[in-house]
Every structure is written in C-alpha cells, then in structure tokens.
C-alpha positions in Angstrom: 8.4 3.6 -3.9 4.6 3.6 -4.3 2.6 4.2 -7.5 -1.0 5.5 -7.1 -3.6 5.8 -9.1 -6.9 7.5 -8.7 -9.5 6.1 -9.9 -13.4 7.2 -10.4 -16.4 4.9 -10.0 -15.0 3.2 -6.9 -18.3 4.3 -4.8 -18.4 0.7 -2.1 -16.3 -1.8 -0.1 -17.2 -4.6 -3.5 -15.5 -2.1 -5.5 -12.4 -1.8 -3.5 -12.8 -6.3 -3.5 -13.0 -6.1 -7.5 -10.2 -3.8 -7.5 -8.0 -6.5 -5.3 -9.1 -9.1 -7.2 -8.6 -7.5 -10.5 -4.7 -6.9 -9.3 -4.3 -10.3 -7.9 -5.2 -11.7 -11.2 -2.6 -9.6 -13.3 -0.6 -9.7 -11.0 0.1 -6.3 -10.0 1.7 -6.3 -6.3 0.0 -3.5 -4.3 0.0 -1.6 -0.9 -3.5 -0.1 -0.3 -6.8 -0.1 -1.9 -9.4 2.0 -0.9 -12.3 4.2 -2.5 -10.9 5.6 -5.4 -7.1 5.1 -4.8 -4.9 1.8 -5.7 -0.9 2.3 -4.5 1.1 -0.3 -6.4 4.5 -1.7 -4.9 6.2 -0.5 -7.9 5.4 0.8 -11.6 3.4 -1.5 -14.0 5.1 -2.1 -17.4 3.0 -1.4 -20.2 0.9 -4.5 -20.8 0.0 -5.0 -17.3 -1.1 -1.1 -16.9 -3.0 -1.8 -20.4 -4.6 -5.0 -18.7 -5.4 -3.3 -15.2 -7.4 -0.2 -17.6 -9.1 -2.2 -19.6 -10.4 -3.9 -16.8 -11.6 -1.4 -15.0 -13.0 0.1 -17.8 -15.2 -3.7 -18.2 -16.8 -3.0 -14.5 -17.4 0.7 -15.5 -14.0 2.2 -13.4 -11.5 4.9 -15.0 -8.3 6.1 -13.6 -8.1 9.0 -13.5 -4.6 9.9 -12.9 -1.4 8.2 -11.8 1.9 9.0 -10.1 
C-alpha cells in the first residue's frame, strides 16, 4: 500500500531530483515522484518522516498533507 504526500514548493524537474535524492539518502523506499506528490512503498516511522520534513523544509518544500 502506497503512502503519499503532497508537498508545496515542488515547481521543476530539479525539485522532483532533490526530492529522489533526499529519499534515497534516508532511505525512504518510494513509487513515484512528481511535482508536488511523493508515494512511498510503505509508511515512514517517526524519525525518518521527521528527517524527510526537515529536509524539505532546508530547500524551502512543505508537505502539505499525507495519506
């Protein structure tokens, strides 16, 4: 089952290649990335959704919800 997030900010192809990046370095195993949606294989635990925010928020991204 797929968890997605939306996420604002994501305007360009280089921010859907920081996104990868950013969730290749956690690691967070993911399905798709495109502008302003990520779809994770499976829920993050806690520290690696509080990693994958406050990464984001360093390049100026926010999620804005997830499911």
């Amino acid at each position: 089952m797929a968890y997605d997030y939306s996420i604002s900010g994501m305007v360009c192809h280089r921010c859907v290649l920081s996104v990868k990046d950013i969730l290749k370095s956690i690691p967070l195993p993911f399905e798709k990335v495109s502008i302003g949606q990520v779809s994770l294989r499976s829920m993050p635990d806690e520290n690696q959704s509080a990693e994958f925010n406050e990464i984001l928020k360093e390049i100026d991204l926010h999620i804005l919800e997830s499911r």
